[in-house]
PLY file of the C-alpha trace (Angstrom):
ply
format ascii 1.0
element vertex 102
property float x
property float y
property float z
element edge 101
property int vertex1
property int vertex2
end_header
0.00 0.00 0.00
0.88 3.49 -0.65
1.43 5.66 1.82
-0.97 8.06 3.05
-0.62 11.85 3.09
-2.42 14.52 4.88
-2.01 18.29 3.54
-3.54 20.91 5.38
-4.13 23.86 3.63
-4.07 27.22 5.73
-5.93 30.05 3.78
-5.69 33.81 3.47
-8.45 36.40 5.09
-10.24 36.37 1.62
-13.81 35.08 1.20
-14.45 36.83 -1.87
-11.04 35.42 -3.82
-11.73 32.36 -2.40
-15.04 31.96 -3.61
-14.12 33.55 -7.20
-11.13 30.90 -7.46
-13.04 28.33 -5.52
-14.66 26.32 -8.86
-11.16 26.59 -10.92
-9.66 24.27 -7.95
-12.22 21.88 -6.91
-11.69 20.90 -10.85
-7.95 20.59 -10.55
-8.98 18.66 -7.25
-10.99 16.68 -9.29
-8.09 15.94 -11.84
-6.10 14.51 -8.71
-8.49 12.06 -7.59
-9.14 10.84 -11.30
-5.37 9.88 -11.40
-6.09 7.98 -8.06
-3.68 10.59 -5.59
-6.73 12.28 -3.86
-8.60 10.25 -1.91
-10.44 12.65 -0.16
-10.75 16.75 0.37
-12.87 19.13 1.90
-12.92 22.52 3.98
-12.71 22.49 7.38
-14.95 23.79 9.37
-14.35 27.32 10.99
-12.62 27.30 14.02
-12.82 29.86 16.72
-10.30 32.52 15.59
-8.68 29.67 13.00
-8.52 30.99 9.42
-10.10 29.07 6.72
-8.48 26.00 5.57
-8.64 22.58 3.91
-7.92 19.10 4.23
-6.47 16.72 1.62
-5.84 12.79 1.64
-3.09 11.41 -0.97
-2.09 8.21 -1.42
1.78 8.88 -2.08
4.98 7.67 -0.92
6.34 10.51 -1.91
5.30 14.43 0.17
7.86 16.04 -2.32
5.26 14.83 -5.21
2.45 15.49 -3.64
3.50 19.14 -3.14
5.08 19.07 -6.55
1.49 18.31 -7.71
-0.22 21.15 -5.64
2.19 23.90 -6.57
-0.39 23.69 -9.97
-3.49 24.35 -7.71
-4.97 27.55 -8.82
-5.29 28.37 -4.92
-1.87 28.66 -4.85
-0.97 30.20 -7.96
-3.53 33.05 -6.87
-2.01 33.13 -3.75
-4.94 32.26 -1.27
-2.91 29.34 0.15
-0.77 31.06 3.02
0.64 27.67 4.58
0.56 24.26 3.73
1.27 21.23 5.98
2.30 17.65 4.43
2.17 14.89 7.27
1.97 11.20 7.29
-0.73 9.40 8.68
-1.40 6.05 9.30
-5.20 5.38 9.31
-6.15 2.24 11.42
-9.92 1.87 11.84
-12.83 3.04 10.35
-15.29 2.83 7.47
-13.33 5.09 5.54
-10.06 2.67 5.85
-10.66 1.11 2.31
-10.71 4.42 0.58
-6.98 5.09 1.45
-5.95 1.52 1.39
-7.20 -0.03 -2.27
0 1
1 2
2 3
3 4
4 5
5 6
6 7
7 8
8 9
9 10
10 11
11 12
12 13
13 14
14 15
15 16
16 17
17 18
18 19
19 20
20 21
21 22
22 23
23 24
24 25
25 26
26 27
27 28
28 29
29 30
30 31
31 32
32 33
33 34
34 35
35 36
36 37
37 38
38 39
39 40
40 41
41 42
42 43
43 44
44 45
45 46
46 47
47 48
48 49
49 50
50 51
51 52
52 53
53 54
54 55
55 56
56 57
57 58
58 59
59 60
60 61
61 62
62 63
63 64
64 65
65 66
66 67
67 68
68 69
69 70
70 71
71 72
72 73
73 74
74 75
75 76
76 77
77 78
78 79
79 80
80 81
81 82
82 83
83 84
84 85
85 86
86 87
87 88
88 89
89 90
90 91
91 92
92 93
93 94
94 95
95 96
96 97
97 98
98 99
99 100
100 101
């Protein structure tokens, strides 16, 4: 099995750019997870006094290609991703399990 990836993207103070650039990378996104590297993504819920942010799932043994790949997300070639985070995980339980482990 591949391993498994999490990216957390930390985003600027911009709804509005966010929004307007929001379509543009759910389908790069979606380009990802039709080569079989995303296995999951989402926003994350607000957080008090957190900025806005997202979470990614790869299956990659390799964070260097992973961000390689993401440097090509229009979030960050507008510039609305201030931080991103690249960590193994190792998922153990859960109905979600196969997902990141076919």
């Amino acid at each position: 099995m591949d391993n498994v990836l999490v990216v957390n993207y930390t985003y600027i103070a911009d709804p509005d750019a966010i929004a307007e650039h929001r379509p543009a990378h759910r389908d790069f996104l979606r380009g990802l997870a039709d080569e079989g590297l995303l296995v999951l993504s989402g926003p994350l819920a607000p957080g008090v006094g957190q900025p806005d942010a997202g979470l990614l799932v790869f299956r990659s043994d390799s964070p260097e290609a992973v961000l390689a790949k993401l440097a090509d997300d229009p979030f960050q070639r507008q510039g609305i991703v201030a931080h991103v985070e690249v960590r193994g995980w190792t998922p153990v339980l859960g109905a979600w399990l196969d997902k990141v482990s076919d």
